[in-house]
C-alpha positions as CSV (number, residue, x, y, z in Angstrom):
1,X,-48.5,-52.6,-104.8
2,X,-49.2,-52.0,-100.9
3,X,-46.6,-50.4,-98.7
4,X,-44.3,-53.5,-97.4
5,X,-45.4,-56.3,-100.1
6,X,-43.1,-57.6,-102.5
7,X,-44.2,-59.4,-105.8
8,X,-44.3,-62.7,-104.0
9,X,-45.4,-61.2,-100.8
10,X,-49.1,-59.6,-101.1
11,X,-49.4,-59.1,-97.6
12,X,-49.6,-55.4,-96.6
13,X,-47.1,-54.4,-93.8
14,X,-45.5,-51.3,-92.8
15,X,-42.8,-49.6,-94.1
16,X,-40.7,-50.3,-91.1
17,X,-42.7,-53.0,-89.0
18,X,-42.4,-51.3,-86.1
19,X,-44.8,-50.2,-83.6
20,X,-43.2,-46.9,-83.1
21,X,-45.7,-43.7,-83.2
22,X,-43.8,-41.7,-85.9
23,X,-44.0,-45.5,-88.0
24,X,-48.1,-44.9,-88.1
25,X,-50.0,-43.8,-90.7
26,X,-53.4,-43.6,-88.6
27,X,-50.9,-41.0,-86.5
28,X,-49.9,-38.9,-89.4
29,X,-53.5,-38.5,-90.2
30,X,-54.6,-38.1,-86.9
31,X,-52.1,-35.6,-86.0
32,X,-52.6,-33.8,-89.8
33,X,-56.3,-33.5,-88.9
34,X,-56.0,-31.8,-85.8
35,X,-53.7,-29.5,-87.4
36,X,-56.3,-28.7,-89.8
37,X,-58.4,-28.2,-87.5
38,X,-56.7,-26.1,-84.9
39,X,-56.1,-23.7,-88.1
40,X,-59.8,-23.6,-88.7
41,X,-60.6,-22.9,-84.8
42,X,-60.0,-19.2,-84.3
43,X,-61.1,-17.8,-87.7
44,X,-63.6,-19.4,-87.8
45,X,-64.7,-18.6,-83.9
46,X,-64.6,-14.8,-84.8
47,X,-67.8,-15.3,-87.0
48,X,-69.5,-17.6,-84.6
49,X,-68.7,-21.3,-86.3
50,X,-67.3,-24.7,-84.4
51,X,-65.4,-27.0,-87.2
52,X,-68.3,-29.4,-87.2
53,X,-70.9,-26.3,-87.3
54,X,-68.5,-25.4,-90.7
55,X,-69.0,-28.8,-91.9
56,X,-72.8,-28.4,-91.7
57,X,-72.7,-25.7,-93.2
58,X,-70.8,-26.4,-96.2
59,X,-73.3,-29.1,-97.1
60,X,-76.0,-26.8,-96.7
61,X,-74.3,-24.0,-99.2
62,X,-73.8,-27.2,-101.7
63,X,-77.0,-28.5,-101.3
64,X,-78.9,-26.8,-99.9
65,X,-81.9,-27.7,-97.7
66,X,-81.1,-31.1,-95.6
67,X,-82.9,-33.3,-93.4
68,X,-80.9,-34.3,-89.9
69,X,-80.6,-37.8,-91.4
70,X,-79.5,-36.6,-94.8
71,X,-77.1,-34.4,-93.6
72,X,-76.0,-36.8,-90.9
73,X,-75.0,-39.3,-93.5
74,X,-73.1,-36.1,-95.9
75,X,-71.2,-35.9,-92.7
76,X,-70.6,-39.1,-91.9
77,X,-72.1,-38.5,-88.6
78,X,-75.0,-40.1,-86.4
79,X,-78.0,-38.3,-86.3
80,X,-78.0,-37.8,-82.7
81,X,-74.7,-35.8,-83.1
82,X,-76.1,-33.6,-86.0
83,X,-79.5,-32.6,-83.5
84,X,-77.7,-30.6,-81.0
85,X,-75.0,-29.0,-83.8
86,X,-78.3,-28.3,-85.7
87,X,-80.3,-26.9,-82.4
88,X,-77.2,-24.5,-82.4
89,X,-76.9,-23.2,-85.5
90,X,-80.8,-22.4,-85.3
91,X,-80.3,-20.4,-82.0
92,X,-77.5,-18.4,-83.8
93,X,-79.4,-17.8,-86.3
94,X,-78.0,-19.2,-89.4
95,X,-79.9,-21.8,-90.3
96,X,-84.2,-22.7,-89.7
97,X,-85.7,-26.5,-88.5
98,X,-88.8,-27.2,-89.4
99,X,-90.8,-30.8,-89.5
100,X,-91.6,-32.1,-92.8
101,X,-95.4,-32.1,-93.7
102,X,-95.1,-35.1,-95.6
103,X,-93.2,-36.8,-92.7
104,X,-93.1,-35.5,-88.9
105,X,-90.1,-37.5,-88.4
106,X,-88.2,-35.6,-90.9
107,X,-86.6,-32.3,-89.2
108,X,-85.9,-30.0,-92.8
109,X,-82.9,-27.8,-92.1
110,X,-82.4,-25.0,-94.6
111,X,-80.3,-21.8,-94.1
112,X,-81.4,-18.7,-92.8
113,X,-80.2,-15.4,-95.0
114,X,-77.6,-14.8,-92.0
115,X,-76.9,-18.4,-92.8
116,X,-76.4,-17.6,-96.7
117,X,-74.3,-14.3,-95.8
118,X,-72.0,-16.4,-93.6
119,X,-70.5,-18.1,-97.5
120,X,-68.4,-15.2,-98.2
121,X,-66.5,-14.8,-94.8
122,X,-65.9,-18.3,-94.7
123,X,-64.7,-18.7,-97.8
124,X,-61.9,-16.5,-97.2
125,X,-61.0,-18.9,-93.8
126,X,-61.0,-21.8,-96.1
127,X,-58.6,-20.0,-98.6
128,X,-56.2,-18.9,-95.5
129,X,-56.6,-22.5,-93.9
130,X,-55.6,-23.6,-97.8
131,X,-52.8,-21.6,-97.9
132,X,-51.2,-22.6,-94.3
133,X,-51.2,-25.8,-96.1
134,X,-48.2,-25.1,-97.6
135,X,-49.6,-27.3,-100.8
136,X,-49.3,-26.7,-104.3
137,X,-52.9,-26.6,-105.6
138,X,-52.1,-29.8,-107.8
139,X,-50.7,-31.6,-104.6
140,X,-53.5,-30.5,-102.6
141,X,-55.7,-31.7,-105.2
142,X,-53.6,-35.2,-105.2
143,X,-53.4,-35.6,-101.2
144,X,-57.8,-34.6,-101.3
145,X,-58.6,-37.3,-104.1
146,X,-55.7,-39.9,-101.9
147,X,-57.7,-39.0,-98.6
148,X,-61.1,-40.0,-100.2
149,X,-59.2,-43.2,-102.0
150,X,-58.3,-44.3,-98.9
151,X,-61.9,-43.4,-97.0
152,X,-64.0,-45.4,-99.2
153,X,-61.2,-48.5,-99.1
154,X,-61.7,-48.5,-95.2
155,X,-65.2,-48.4,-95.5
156,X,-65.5,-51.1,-98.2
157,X,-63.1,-52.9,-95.9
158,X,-65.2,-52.3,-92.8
159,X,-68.3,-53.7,-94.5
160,X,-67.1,-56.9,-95.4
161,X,-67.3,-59.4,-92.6
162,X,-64.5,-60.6,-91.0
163,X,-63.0,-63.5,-92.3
């Protein structure tokens, strides 16, 4: 049952019906996410890594080697927002672009072995950052799979038309 209906009510409200900031779940997420991220910030500054070059760079540990539109999608990003991030992480070092032969307009992105070295030391911000979290690892692994839950109902949402 959604937060607010009743058995005869199906009509999702909030809790309180008020428009008051701490009423808001799109604040407690918003506000959660920069706290995330502010605990990622510095650590991960010190080896020479925005958040959003992290991001990248997990996909490319888990998958290995991406093309801007394929990784633009893992990310749930545009590609023009990937380019420059990508441009980056190739002057640092960490990661090589080259066009596909197959397919000019495909820019291949695979990691450089400064790139590959990078796993360990950030793995050890990701535990910290964990850890801060205060969470359980079965809650954290209850509030992750609630946090995707809820990503894919917003997008199915989103992609319905509007009634």
């Amino acid at each position: 049952m959604k937060i607010g209906a009743t058995s005869t009510d199906p009509t999702p409200k909030q809790a309180s019906g008020s428009l008051l900031l701490g009423d808001q779940m799109c604040f407690a997420l918003y506000a959660a996410s920069n706290g995330i991220i502010r605990a990622y910030r510095a650590p991960l500054a010190k080896l020479g890594l925005t958040y959003p070059q992290y991001l990248a760079m997990l996909v490319l540990w888990e998958h290995g080697e991406q093309t801007v539109k394929s990784l633009a999608t893992r990310l749930d990003l545009d590609s023009s927002t990937i380019t420059p991030l990508v441009k980056r992480l190739a002057v640092a070092g960490l990661v090589h672009r080259e066009r596909d032969p197959a397919n000019e307009r495909n820019l291949k992105i695979e990691l450089t072995a400064a790139g590959r070295a990078l796993h360990a030391p950030v793995a050890k911000v990701q535990q910290r950052v964990a850890c801060q979290t205060g969470l359980g690892p079965d809650e954290f692994t209850v509030l992750k799979a609630q946090l995707h839950a809820l990503t894919q109902k917003i997008a199915k949402a989103l992609a319905q038309p509007a009634p």
